[in-house]
N, C-alpha and C positions, 0 to 999 in steps of 0.2 A: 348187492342185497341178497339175502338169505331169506328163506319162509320154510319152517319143515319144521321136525322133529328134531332133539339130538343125541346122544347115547344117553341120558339121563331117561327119556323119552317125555323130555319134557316141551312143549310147541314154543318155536322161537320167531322173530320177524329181527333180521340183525340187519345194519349198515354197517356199508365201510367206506372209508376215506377215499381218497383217488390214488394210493399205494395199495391199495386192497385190502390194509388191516380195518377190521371190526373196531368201531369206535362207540356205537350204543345197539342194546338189545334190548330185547320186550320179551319176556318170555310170562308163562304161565305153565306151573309146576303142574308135579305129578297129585299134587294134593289138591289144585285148581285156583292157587295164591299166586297172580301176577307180581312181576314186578317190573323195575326199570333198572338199566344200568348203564352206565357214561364211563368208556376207558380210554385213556392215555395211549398214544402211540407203542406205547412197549406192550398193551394189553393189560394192565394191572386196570382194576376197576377203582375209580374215582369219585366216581359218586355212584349210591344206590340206594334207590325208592319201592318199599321202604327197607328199612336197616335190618 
């Protein structure tokens, strides 16, 4: 689990699988527009709320 900023400096709250890759983030931008996103083992993002 992740909680911080990131170089974007946008706030993130990330999980990762039990290999340690990031599998969904929450973040909330620099403009203050959240969103979601759900990736794939390779990291490509899979789904995201909203588009």
């Amino acid at each position: 689990m992740f909680m911080g900023r990131n170089e974007k400096g946008e706030s993130v709250m990330a999980l990762s699988d039990s290999k340690g890759k990031e599998r969904i983030r929450m973040i909330v931008d620099e403009k203050d527009k959240p969103r979601l996103e759900i990736l794939d083992s390779g990291g490509n993002i899979v789904y995201r709320v909203p588009n």
